[in-house]
Backbone as a printed PyTorch tensor [residue, N CA C, xyz], in Angstrom:
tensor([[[-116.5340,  -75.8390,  -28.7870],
         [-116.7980,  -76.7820,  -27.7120],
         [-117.8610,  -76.2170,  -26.7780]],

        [[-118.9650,  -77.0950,  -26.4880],
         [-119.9270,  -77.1260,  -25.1230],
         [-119.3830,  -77.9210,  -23.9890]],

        [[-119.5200,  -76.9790,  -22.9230],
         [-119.4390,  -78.3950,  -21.6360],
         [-120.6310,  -78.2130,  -20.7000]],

        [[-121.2620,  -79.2240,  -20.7430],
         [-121.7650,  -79.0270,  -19.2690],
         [-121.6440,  -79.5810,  -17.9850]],

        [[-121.6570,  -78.7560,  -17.2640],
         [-120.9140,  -79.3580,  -15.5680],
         [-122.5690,  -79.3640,  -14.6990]],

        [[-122.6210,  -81.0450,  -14.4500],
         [-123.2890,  -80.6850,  -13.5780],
         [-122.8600,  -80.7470,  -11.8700]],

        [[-123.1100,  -79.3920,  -11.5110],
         [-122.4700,  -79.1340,  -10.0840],
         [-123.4580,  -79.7030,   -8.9530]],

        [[-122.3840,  -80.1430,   -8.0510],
         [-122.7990,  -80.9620,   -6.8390],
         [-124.0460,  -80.0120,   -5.5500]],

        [[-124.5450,  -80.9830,   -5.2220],
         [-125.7910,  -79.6500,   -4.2920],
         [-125.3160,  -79.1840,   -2.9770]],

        [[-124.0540,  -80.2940,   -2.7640],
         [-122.9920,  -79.5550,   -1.2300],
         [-121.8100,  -79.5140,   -1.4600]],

        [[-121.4890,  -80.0010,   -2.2360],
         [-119.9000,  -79.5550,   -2.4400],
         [-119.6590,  -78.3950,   -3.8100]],

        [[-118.3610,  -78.1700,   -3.4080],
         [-117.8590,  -76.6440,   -4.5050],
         [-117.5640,  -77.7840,   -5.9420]],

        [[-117.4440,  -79.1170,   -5.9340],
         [-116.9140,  -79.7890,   -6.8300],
         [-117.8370,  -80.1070,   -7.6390]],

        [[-117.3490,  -80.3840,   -9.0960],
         [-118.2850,  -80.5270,  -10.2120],
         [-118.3670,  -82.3770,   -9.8300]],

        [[-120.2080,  -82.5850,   -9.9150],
         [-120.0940,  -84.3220,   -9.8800],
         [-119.5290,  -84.6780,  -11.2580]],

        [[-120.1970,  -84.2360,  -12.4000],
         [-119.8690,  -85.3260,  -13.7400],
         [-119.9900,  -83.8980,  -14.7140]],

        [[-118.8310,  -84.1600,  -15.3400],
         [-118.6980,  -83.0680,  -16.8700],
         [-118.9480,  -83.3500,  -18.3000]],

        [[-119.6620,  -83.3250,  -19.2270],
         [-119.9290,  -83.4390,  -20.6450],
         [-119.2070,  -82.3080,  -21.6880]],

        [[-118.5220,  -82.9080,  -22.4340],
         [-117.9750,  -82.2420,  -23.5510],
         [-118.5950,  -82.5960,  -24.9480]],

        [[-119.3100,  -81.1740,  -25.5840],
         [-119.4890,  -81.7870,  -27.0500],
         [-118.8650,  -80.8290,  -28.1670]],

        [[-118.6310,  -81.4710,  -29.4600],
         [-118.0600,  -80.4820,  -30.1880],
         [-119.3710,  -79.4710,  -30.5470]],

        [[-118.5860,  -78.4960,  -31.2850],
         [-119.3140,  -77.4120,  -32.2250],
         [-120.1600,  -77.5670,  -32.7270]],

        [[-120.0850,  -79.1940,  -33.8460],
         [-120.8720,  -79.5620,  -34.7300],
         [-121.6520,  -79.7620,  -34.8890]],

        [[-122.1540,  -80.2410,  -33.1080],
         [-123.1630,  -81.1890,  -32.6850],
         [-124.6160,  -80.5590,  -32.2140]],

        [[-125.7930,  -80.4680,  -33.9230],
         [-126.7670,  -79.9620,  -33.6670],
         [-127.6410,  -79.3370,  -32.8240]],

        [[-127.8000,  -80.4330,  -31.7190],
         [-128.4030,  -80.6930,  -30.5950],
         [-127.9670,  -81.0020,  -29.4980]],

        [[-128.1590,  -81.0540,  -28.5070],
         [-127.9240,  -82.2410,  -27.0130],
         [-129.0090,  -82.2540,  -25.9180]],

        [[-129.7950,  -83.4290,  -25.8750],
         [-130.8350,  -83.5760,  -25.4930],
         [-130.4310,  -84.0630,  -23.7060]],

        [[-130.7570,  -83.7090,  -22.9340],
         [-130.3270,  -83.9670,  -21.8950],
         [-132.4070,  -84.0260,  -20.8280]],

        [[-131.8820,  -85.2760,  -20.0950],
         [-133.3050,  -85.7190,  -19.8250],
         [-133.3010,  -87.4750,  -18.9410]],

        [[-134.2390,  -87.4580,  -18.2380],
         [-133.9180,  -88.9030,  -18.0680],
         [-133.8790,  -90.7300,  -18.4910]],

        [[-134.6640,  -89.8870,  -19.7550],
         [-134.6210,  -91.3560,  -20.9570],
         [-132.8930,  -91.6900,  -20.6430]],

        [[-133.0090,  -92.9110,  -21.0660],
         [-131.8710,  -93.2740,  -21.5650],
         [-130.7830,  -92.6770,  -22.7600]],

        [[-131.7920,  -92.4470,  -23.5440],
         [-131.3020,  -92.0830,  -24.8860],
         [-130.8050,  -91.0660,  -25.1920]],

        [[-131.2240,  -89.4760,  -24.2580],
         [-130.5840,  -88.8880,  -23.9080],
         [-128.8090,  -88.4490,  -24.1560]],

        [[-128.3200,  -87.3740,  -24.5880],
         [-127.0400,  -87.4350,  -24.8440],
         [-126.4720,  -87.2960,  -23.1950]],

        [[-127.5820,  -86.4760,  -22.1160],
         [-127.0530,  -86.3820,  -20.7860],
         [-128.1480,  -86.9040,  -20.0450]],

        [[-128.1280,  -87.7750,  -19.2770],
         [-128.9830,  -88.9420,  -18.5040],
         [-128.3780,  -88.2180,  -16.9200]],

        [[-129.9350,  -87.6660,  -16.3390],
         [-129.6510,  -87.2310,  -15.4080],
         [-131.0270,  -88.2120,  -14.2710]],

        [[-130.1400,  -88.8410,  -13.6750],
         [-131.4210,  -89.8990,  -12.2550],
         [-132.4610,  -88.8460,  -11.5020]],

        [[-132.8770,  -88.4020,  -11.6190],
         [-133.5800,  -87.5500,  -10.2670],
         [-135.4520,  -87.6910,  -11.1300]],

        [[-135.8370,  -87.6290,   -9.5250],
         [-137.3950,  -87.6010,   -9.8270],
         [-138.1830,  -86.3840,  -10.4450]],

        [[-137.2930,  -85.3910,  -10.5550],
         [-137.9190,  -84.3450,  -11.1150],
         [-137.7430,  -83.5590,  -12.3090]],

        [[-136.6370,  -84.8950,  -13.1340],
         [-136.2750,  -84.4770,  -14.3370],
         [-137.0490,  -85.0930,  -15.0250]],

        [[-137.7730,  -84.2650,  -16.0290],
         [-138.2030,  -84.9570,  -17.2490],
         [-138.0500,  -86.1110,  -18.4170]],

        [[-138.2400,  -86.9790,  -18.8110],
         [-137.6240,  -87.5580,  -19.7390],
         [-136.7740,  -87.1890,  -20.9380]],

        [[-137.1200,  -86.2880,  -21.3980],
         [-136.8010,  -84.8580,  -22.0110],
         [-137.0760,  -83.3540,  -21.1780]],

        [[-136.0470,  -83.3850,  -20.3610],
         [-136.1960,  -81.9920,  -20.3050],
         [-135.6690,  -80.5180,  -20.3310]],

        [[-134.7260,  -80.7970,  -21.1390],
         [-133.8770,  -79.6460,  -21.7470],
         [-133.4640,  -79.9060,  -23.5140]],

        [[-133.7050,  -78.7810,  -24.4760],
         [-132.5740,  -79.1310,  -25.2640],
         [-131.8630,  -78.1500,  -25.9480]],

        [[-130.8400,  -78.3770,  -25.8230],
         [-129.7790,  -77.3720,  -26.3920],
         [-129.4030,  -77.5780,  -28.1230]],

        [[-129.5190,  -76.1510,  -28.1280],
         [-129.6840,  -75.8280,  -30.2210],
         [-128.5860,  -75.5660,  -30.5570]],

        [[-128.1660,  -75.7930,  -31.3800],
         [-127.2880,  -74.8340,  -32.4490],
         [-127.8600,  -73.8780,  -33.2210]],

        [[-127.4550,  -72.7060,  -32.9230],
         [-128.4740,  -71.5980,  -33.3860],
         [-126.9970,  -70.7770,  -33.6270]],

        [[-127.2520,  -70.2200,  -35.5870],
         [-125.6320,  -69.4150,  -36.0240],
         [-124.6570,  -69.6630,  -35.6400]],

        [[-124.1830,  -68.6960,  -34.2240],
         [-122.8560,  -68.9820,  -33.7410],
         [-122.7680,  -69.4630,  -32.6180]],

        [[-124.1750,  -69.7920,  -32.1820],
         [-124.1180,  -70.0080,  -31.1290],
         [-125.1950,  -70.7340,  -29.8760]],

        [[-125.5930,  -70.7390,  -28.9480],
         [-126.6940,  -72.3910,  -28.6780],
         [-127.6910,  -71.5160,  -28.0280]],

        [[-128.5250,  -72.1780,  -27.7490],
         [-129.9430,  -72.0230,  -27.0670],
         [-130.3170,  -72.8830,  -26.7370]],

        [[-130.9360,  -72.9900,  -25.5430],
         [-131.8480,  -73.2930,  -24.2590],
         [-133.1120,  -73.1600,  -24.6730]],

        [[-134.0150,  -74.8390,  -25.1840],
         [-135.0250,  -74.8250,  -24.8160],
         [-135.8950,  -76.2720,  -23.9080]],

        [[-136.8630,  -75.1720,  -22.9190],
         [-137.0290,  -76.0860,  -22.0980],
         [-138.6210,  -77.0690,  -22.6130]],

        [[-138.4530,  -78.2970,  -22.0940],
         [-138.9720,  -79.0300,  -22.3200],
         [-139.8110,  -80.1780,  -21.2030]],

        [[-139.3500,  -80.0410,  -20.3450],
         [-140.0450,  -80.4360,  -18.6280],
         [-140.9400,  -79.7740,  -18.6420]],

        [[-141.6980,  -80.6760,  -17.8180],
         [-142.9080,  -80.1880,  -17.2870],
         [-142.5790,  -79.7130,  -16.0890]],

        [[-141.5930,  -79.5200,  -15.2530],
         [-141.4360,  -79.4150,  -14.0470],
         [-140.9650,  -78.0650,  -14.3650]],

        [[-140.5250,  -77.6240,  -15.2720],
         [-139.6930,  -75.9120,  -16.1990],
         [-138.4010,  -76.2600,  -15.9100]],

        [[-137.4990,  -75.2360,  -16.3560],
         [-136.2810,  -75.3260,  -16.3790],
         [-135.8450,  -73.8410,  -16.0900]],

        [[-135.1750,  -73.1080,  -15.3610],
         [-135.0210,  -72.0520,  -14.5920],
         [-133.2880,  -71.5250,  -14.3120]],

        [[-133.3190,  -69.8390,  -15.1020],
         [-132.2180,  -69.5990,  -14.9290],
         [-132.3340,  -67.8730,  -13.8610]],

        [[-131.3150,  -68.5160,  -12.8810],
         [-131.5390,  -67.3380,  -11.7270],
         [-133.2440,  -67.0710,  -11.0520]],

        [[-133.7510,  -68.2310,  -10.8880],
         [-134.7680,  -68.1190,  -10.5150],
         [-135.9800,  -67.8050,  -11.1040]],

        [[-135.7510,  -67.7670,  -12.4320],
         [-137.1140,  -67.6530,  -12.8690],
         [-137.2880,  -68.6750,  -14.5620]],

        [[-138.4460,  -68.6790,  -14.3770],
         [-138.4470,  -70.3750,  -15.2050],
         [-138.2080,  -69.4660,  -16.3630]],

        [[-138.2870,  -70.5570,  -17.8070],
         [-137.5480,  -69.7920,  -19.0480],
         [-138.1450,  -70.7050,  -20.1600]],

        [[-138.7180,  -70.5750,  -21.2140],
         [-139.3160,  -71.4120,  -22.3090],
         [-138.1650,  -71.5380,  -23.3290]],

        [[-137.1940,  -70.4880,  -23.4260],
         [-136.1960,  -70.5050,  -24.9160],
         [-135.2370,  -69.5770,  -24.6840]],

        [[-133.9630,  -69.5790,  -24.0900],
         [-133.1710,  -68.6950,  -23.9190],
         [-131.6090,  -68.7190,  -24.6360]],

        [[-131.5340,  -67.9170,  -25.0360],
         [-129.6920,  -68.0000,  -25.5720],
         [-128.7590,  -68.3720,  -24.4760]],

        [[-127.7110,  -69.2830,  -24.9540],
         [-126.8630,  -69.4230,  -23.8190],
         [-125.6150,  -68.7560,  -23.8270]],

        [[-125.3840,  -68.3880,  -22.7720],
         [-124.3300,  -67.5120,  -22.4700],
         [-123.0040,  -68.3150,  -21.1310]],

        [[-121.8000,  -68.0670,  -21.3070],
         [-120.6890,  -68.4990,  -21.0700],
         [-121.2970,  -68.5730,  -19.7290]],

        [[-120.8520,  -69.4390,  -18.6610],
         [-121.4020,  -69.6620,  -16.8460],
         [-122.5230,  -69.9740,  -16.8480]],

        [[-122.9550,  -69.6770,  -17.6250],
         [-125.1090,  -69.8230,  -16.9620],
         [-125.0630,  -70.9120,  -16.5410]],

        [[-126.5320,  -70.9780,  -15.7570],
         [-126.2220,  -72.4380,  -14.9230],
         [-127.8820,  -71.8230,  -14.3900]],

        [[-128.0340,  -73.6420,  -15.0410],
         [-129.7300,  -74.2510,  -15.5790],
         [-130.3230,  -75.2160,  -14.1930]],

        [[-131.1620,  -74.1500,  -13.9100],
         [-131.7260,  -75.1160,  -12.3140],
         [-133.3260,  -76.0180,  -13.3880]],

        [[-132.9760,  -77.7400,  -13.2740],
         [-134.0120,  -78.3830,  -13.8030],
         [-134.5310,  -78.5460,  -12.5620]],

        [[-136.6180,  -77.8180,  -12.7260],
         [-137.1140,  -77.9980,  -11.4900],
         [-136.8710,  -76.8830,  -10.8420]],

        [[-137.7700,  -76.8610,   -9.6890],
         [-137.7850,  -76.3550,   -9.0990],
         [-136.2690,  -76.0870,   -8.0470]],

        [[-136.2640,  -77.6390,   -7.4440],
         [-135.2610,  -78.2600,   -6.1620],
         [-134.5770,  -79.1120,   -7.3470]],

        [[-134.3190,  -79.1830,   -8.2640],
         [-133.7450,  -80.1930,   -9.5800],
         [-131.8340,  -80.2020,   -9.3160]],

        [[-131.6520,  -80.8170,  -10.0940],
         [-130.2610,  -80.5580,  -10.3060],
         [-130.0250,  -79.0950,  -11.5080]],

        [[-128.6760,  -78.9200,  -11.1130],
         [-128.0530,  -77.5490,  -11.9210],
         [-126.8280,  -77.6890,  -12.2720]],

        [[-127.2930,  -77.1900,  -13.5680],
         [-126.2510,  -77.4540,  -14.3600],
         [-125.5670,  -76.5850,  -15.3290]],

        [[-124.2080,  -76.1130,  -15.2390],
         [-123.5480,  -74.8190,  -15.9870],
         [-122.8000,  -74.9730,  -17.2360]],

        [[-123.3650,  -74.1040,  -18.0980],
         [-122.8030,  -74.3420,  -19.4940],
         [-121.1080,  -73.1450,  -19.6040]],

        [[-120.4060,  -74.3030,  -20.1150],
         [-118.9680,  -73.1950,  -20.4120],
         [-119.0280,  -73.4440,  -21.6110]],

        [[-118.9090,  -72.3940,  -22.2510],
         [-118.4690,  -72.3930,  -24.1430],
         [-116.7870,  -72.2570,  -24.3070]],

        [[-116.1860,  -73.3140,  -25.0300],
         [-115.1080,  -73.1820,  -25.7780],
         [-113.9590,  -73.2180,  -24.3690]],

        [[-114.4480,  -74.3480,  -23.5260],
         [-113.8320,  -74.8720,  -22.4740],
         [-113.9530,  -76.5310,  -22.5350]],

        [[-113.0430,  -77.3270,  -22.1780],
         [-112.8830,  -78.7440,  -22.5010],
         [-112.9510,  -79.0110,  -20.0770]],

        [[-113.5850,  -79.8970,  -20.0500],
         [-113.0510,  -80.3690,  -19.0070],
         [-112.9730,  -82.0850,  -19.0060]],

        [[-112.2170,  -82.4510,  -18.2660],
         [-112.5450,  -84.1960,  -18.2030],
         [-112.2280,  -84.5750,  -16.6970]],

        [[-113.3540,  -85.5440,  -16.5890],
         [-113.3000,  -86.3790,  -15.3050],
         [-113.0880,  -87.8880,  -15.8240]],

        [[-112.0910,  -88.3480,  -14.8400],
         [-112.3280,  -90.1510,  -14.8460],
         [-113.8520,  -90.7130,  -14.6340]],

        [[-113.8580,  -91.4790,  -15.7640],
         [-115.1340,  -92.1080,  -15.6190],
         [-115.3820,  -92.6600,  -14.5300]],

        [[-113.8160,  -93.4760,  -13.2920],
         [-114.9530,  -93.7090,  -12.1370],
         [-115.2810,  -92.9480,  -11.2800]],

        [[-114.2500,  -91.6940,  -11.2450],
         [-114.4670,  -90.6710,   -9.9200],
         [-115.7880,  -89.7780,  -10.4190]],

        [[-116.3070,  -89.9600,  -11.8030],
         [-117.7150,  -89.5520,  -11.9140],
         [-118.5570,  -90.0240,  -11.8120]],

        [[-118.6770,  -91.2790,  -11.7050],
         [-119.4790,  -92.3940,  -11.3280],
         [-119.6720,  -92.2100,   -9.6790]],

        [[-118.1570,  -92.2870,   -9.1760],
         [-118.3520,  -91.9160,   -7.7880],
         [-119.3130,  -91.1530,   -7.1030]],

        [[-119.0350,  -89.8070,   -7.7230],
         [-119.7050,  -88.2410,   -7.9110],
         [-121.2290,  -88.3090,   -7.9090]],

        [[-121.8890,  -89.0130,   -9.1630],
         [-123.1350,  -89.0230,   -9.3810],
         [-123.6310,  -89.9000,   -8.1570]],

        [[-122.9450,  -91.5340,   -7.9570],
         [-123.6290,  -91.9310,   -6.6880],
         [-124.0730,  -90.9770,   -5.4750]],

        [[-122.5830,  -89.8470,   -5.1030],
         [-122.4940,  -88.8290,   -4.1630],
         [-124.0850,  -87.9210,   -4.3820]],

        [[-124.1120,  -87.8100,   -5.2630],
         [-125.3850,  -86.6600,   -5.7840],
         [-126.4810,  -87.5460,   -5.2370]],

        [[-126.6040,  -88.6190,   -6.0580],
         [-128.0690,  -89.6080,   -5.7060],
         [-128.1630,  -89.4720,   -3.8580]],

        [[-127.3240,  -90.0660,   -3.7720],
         [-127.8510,  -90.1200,   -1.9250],
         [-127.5100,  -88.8970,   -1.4060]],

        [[-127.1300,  -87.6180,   -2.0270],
         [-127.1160,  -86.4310,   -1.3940],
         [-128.7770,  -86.2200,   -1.4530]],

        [[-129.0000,  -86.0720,   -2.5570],
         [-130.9810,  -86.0160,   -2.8280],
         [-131.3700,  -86.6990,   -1.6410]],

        [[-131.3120,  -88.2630,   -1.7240],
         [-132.4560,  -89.2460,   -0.9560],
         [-131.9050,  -88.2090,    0.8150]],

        [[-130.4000,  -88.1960,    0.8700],
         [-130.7220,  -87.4490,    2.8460],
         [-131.5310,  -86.4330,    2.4650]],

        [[-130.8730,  -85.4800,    1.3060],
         [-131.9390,  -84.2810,    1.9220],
         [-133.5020,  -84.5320,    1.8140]],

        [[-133.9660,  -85.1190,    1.3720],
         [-135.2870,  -85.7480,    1.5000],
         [-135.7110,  -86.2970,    2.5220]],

        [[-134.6540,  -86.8650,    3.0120],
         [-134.7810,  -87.7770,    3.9820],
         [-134.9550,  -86.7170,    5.0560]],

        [[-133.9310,  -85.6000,    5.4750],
         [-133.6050,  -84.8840,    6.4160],
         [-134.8140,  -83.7770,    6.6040]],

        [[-135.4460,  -83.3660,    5.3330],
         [-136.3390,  -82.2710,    5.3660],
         [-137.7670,  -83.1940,    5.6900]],

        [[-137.8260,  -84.4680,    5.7590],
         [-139.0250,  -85.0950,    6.3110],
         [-138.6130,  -85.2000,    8.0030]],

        [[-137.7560,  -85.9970,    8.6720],
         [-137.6680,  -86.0470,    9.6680],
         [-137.5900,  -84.5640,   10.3540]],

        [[-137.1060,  -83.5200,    9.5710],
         [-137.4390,  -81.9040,   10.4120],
         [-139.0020,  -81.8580,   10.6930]],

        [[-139.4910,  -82.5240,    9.5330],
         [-141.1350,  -81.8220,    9.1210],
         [-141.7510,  -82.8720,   10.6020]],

        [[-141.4260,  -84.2290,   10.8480],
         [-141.8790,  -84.8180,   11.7420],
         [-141.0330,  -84.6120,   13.1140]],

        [[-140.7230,  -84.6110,   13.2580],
         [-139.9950,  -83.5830,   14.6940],
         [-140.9230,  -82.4160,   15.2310]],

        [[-141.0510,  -81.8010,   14.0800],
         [-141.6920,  -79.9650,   14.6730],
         [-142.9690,  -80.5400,   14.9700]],

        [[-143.4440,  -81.3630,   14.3380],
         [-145.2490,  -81.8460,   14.2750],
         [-145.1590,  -82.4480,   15.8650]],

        [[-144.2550,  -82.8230,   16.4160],
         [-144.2160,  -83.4260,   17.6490],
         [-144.7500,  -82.6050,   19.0910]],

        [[-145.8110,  -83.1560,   20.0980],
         [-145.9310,  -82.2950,   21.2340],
         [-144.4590,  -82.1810,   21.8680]],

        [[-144.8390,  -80.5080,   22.3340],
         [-143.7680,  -80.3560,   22.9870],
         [-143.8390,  -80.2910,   24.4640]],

        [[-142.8590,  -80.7070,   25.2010],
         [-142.5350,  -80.5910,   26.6160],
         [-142.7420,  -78.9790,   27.1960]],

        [[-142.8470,  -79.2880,   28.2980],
         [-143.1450,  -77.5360,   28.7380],
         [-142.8010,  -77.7510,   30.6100]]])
């Protein structure tokens, strides 16, 4: 078993979890539709991750143009290892791979979750513009 959790950008809670078996060649995760993991954000690629079946075990290759980055530094093809956790982008969403762990969420409290994520993005966007126009402001003296 693969899971991937993708974790929330303010809370300790996972928004939405994916389980795949062993078997399963590939998992293309990206913002096409078609995608086995359909992630909304402006800075995900249409394709921009995909995970291998390689012997016993998977690999990480990236496929964004924006890179795909583990512990801070971007990565073209990496083995995956139990916790890692895949920053898409720069400011992207992140997302942690557990091997030979099952998790499940209700489809609506993940639905919930992902809405939570979407408008967590648009404030902080929102919030890091109104800082940027604030400071630009004359100040009183």
């Amino acid at each position: 078993m693969i899971t991937l959790i993708l974790l929330h950008p303010l809370q300790p809670v996972p928004a939405q979890s994916w389980t795949f078996a062993d078997d399963e060649p590939a998992i293309l995760i990206g913002r096409a539709a078609d995608n086995h993991v359909v992630l909304y954000s402006a800075v995900v690629s249409r394709r921009h991750i995909e995970l291998r079946r390689v012997n016993n075990g998977w690999e990480v290759l990236n496929l964004g143009a924006n890179g795909t980055y583990v512990d801070g530094e971007a990565i073209v093809r990496v083995p995956v290892t139990d916790g890692v956790i895949l920053r898409l982008a720069r400011s992207g969403p992140q997302i942690q791979i557990r091997l030979g762990i099952t998790t499940t969420t209700p489809a609506s409290k993940s639905q919930r979750c992902l809405s939570t994520l979407v408008n967590a993005e648009r404030e902080t966007e929102i919030g890091e513009q109104s800082d940027q126009e604030i400071e630009s402001l004359p100040r009183k003296r």
